[in-house]
C-alpha positions as CSV (number, residue, x, y, z in Angstrom):
1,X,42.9,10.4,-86.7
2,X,42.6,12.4,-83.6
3,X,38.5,12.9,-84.3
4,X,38.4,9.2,-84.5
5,X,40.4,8.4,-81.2
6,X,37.9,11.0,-79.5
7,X,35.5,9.2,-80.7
8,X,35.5,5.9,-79.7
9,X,36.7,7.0,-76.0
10,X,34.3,5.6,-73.5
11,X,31.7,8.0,-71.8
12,X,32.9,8.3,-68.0
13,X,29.9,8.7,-65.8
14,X,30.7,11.6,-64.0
15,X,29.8,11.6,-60.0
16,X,26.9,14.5,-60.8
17,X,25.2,11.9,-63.4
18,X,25.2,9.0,-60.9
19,X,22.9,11.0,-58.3
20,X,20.7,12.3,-61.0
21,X,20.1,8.3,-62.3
22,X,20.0,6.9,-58.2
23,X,17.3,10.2,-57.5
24,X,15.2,9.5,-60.5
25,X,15.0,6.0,-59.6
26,X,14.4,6.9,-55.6
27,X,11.3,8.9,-57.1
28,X,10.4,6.4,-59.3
29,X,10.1,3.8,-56.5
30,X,8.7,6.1,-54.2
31,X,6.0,7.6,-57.0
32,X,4.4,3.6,-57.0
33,X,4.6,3.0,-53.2
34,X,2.7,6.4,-52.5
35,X,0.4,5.1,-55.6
36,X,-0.1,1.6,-54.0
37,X,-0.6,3.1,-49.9
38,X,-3.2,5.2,-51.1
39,X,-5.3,2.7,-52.9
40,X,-5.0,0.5,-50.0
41,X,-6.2,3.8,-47.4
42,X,-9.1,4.2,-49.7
43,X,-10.0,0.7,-50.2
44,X,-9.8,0.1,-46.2
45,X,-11.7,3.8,-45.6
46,X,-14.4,2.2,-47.7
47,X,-14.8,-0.8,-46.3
48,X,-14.9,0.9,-43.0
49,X,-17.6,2.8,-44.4
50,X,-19.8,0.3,-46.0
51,X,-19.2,-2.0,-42.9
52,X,-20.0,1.4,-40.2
53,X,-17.4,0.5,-37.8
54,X,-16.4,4.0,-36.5
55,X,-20.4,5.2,-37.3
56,X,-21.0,6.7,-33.9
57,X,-24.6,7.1,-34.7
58,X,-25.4,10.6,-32.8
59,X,-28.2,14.0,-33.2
60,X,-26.7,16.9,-32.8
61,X,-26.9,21.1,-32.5
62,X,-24.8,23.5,-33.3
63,X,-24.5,26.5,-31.7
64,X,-21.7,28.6,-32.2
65,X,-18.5,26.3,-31.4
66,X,-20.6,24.8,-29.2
67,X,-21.7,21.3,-30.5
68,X,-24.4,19.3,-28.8
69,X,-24.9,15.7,-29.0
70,X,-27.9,13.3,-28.1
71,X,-28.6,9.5,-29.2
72,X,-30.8,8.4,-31.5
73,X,-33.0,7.0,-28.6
74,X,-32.8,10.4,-26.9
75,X,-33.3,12.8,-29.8
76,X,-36.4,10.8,-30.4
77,X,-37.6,11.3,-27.5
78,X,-36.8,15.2,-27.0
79,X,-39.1,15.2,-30.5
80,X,-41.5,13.7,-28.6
81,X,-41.2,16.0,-25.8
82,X,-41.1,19.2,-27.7
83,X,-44.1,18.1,-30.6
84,X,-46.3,17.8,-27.7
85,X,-45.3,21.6,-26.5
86,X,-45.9,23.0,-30.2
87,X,-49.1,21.1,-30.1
88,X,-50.4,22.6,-27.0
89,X,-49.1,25.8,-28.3
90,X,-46.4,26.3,-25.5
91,X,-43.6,28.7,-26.4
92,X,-40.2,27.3,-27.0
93,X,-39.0,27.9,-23.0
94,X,-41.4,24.8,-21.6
95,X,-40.5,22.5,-24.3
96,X,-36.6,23.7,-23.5
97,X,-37.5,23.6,-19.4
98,X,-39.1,20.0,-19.9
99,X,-36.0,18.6,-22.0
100,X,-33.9,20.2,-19.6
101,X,-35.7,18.1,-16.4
102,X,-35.8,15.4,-18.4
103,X,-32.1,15.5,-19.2
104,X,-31.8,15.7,-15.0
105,X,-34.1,13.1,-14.5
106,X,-33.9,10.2,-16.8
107,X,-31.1,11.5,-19.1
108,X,-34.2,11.2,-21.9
109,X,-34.6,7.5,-21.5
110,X,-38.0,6.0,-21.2
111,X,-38.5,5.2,-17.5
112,X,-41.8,3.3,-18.0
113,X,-43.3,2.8,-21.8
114,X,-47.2,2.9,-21.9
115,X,-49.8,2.5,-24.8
116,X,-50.4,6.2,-24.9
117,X,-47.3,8.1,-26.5
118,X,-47.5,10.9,-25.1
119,X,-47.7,8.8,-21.6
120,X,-44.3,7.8,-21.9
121,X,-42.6,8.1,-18.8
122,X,-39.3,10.3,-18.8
123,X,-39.7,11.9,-15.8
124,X,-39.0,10.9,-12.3
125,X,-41.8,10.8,-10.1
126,X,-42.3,11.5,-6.1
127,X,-42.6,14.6,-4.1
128,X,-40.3,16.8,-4.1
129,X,-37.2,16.1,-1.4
130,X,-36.3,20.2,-1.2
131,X,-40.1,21.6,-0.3
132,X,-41.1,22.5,3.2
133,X,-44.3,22.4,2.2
134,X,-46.3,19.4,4.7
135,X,-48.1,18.0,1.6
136,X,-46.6,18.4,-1.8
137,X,-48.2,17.1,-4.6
138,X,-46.4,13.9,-6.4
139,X,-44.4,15.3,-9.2
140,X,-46.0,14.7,-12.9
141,X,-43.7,11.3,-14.6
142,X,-45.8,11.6,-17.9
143,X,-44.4,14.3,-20.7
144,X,-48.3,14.3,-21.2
145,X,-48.6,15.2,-17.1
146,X,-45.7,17.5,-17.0
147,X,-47.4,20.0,-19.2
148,X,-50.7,19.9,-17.7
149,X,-48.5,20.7,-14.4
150,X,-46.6,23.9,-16.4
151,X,-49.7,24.7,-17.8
152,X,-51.8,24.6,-14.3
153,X,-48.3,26.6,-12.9
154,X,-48.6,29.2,-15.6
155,X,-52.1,30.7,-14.2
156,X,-51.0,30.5,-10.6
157,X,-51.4,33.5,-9.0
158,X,-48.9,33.1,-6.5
159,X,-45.8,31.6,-8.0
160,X,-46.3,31.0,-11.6
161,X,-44.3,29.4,-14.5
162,X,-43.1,32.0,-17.2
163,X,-40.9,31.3,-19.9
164,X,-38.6,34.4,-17.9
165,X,-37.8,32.1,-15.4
166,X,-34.0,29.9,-15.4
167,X,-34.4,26.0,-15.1
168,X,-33.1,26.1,-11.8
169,X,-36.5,28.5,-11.0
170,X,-39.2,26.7,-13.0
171,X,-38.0,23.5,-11.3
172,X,-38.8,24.8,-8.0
173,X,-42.0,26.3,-9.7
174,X,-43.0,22.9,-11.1
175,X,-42.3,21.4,-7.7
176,X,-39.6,18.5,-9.0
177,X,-38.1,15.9,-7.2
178,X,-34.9,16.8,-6.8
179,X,-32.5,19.8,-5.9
180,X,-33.7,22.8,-8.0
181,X,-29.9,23.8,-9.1
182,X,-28.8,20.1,-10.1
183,X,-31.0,20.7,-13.7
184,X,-29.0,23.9,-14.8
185,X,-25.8,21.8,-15.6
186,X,-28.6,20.4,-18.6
187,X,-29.5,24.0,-19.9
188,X,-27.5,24.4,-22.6
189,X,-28.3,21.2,-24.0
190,X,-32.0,21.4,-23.3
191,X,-32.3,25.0,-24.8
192,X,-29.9,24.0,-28.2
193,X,-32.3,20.9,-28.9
194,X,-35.6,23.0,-28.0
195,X,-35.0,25.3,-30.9
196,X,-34.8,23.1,-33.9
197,X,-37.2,20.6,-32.3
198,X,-40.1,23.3,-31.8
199,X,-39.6,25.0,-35.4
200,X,-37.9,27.9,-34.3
201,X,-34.4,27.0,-35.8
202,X,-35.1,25.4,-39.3
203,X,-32.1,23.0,-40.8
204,X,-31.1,23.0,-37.0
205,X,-30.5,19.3,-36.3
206,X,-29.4,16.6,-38.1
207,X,-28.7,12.8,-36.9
208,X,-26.0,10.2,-38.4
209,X,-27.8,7.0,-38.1
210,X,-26.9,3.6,-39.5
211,X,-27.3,2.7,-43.1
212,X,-26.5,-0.9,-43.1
213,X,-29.0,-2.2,-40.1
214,X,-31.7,0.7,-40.8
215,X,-35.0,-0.5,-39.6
216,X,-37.7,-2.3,-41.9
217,X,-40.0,1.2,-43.4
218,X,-43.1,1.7,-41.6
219,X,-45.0,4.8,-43.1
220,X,-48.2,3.7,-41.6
221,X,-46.5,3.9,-37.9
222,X,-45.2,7.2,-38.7
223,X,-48.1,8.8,-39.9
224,X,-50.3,7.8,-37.0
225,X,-47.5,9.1,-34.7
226,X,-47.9,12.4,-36.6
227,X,-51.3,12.6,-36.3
228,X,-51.2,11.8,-32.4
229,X,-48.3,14.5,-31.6
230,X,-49.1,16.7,-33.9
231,X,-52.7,16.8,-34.3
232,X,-53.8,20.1,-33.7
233,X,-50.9,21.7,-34.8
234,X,-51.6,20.3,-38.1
235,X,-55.6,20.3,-37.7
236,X,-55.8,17.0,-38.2
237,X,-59.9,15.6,-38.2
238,X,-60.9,13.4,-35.0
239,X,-61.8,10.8,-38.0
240,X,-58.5,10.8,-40.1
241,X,-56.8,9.9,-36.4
242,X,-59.0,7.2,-35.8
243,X,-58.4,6.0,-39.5
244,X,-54.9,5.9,-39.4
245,X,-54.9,4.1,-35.8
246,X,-57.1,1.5,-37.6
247,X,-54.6,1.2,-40.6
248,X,-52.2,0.7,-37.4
249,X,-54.4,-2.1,-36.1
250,X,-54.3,-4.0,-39.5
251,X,-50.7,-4.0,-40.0
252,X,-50.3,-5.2,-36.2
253,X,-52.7,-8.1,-36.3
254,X,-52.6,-9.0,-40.0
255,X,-56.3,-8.8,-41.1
256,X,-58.7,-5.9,-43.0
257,X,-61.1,-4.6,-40.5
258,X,-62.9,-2.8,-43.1
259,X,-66.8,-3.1,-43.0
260,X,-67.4,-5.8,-45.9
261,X,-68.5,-8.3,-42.9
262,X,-70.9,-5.4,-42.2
263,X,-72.5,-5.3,-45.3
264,X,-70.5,-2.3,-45.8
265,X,-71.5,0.1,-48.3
266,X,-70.4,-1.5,-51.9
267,X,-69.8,2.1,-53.6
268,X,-67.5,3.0,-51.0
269,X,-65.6,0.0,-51.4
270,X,-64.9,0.1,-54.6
271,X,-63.7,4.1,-54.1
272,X,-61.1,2.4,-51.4
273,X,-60.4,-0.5,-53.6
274,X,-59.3,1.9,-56.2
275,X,-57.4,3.9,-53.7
276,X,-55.2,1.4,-52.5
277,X,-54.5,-0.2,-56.2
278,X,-53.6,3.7,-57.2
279,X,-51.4,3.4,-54.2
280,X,-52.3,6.4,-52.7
281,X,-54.1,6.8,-49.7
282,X,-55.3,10.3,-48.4
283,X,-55.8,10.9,-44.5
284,X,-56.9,14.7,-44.1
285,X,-53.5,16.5,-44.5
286,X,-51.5,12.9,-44.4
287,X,-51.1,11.2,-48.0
288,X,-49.3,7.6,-48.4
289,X,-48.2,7.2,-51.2
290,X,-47.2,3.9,-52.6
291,X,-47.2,3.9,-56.0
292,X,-43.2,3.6,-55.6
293,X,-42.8,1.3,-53.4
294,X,-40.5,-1.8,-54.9
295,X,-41.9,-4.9,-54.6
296,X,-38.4,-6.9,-54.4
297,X,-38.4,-5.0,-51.0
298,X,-35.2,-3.0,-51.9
299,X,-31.9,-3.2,-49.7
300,X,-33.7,-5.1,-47.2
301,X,-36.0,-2.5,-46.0
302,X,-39.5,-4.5,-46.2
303,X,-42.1,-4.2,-48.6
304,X,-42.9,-0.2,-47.8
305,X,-39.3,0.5,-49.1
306,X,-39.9,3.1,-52.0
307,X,-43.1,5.0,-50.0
308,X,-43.5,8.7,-49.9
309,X,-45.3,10.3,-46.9
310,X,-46.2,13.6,-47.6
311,X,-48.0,15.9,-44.7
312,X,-49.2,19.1,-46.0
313,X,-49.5,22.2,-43.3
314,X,-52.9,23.8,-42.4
315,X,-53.9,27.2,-44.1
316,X,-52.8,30.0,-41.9
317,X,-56.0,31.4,-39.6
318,X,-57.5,34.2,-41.2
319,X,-57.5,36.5,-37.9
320,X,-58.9,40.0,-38.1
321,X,-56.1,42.0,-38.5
322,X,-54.8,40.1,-41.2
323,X,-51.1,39.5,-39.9
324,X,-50.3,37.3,-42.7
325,X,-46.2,37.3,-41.2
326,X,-47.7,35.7,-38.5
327,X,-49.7,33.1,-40.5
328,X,-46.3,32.5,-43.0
329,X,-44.1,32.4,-39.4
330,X,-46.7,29.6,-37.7
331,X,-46.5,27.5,-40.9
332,X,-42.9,28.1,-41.0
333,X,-42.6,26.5,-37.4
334,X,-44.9,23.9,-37.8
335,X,-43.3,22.7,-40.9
336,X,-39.6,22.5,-39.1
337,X,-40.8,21.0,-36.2
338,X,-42.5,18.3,-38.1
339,X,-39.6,17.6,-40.3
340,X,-36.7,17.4,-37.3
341,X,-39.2,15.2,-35.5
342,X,-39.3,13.3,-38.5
343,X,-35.4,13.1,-38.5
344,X,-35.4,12.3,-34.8
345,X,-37.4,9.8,-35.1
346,X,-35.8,8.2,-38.4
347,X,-34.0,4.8,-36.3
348,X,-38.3,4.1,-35.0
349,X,-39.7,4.6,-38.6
350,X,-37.2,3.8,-41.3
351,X,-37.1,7.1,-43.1
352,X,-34.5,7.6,-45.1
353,X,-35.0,11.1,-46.3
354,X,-37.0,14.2,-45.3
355,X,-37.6,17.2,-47.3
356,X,-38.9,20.5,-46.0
357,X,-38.5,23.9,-47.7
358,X,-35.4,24.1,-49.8
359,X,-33.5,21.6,-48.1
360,X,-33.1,17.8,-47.5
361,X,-32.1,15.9,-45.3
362,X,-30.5,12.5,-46.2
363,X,-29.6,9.0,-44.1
364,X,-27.2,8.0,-46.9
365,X,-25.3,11.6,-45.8
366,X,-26.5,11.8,-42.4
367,X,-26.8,15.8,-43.1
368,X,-29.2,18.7,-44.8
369,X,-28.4,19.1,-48.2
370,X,-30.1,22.2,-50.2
371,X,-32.3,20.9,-53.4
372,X,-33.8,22.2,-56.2
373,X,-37.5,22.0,-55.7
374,X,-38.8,24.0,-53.1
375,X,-41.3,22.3,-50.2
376,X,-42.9,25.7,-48.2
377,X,-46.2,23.9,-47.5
378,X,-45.4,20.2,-46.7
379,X,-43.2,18.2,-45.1
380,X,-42.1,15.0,-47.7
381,X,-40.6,12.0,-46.0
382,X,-39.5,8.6,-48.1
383,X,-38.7,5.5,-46.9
């Protein structure tokens, strides 16, 4: 009897049960509404990302915990400014002098665009306010003039440029416009872009650039740009320069200007005929390679989306002491500063990636990524 009585006597929820049901069901509760807020932060973060609302589309530098920043318009212009000063075989102190003074003087910006490229204006013209001297000679405005200036100041007797010199010295040197010491507050920025942009630094700049409005592909552009900044630097052939301005020419009015209404030789037609239907065309050390390209002009990029540009570097100059170091170090540099010229430039073009040794560098990612295949002799851009 008294087993039974025990038995049947209700369970009394003691007050030690109660918070262990309330906190179980708090964590419950809380488990789905820390489920539910992070689907909705991720679904929001990629919309945000898709859409490129906070893209603050940027080049920059690192340099210790030093990070500096240009635009896209900027950095492809310093590319311009410091392919020129690899291509005349400058060191690395005039094409950081010039980005500097250009920094001072037009904060990179084109001042006054002309046919010629390397004729763009991003310097400021006029004689120079500080001199005493009666008749000073109008300051170069041309990134094309400002080197035959440094150049002319490097084998002055007198007073010459040398890469030794601060900004604030080869700006009096150079005879600028303005107050020598107004360009060293540009130094910094100048130097950290000149090293990356002339070879010297390789996987030392990279650019975030918008995915979403990237510009139609236009490998033919680029490659004629390469040839013209680049061209002895990469040895390229009078010929191939004036063939890949005509290809150029073609795409800007619309027509063929090949030599069939010439009674153009029929053999060598048919060589080009087969050329183009291979979809590869070879200009000296350029090849455009279409082959790839997608003909339902892929995410909006224009009818070159899917083409490979692929610029292979000269053979080293065999010199008679046969400093092969040097050789391996000149290709090294030419290869880098091709390949961050062809980042900079990436908003002009509509490249999306660029490969140079082990490394890639991605618009998708807006960063250098390392890669399996190794790239020591060319620089590979895709679009």
């Amino acid at each position: 009897m008294t087993s039974r009585r025990h038995a049947e006597r209700p369970v009394v929820a003691t007050r030690e049960m109660v918070r262990r049901r309330r906190r179980r069901r708090a964590l419950a509760v809380l488990t789905v509404l820390a489920l539910a807020l992070a689907g909705i932060v991720w679904a929001t973060w990629r919309h945000i990302d898709e859409q490129e609302y906070l893209l603050d589309a940027r080049c920059e530098v690192q340099v210790g915990d030093e990070r500096h920043v240009l635009t896209p318009h900027q950095s492809a212009n310093a590319a311009l400014v410091a392919a020129l000063a690899v291509d005349r075989g400058l060191p690395r102190e005039a094409a950081a002098d010039a980005l500097t003074i250009s920094l001072q003087e037009s904060d990179l910006q084109v001042l006054e665009a002309t046919e010629e490229y390397d004729a763009r204006e991003l310097f400021r013209s006029g004689s120079p306010s500080w001199s005493d001297d009666d008749g000073p000679v109008e300051a170069a405005s041309s990134v094309e003039g400002f080197y035959d200036a440094l150049e002319a100041a490097r084998d002055d007797e007198d007073d010459p440029w040398t890469p030794e010199l601060s900004v604030s010295e080869a700006a009096e040197v150079l005879e600028r416009p303005m107050d020598p010491s107004f360009y060293s507050q540009h130094a910094e920025r100048g130097r950290a872009f000149a090293a990356p942009l002339t070879g010297a630094q390789p996987v030392g700049m990279t650019c975030r650039l918008t995915r979403k409005d990237a510009p139609d592909a236009d490998p033919n552009g680029l490659a004629h740009e390469v040839a013209g900044v680049l061209g002895a630097a990469l040895e390229v052939p009078e010929d191939v320069q004036e063939a890949l301005e005509a290809l150029v020419a073609e795409d800007e009015d619309g027509e063929d200007d090949s030599d069939d209404a010439d009674g153009g030789d029929a053999e060598d037609d048919a060589e080009d005929d087969e050329a183009v239907e291979d979809g590869r065309e070879e200009f000296g050390p350029v090849l455009i390679d279409r082959s790839t390209a997608l003909g339902d002009h892929a995410h909006g990029r224009g009818p070159e989306a899917g083409t490979v540009v692929t610029v292979s570097m000269p053979d080293g100059d065999e010199d008679t002491d046969g400093d092969e170091a040097t050789d391996e170090d000149d290709t090294t540099g030419r290869l880098w500063t091709l390949a961050h010229w062809a980042v900079a430039t990436a908003d002009l073009y509509g490249t999306q990636t660029v490969h140079a040794g082990a490394y890639e560098w991605s618009r998708d990612t807006g960063r250098w990524s390392r890669v399996e295949e190794i790239s020591d002799d060319a620089v590979v851009i895709g679009f």
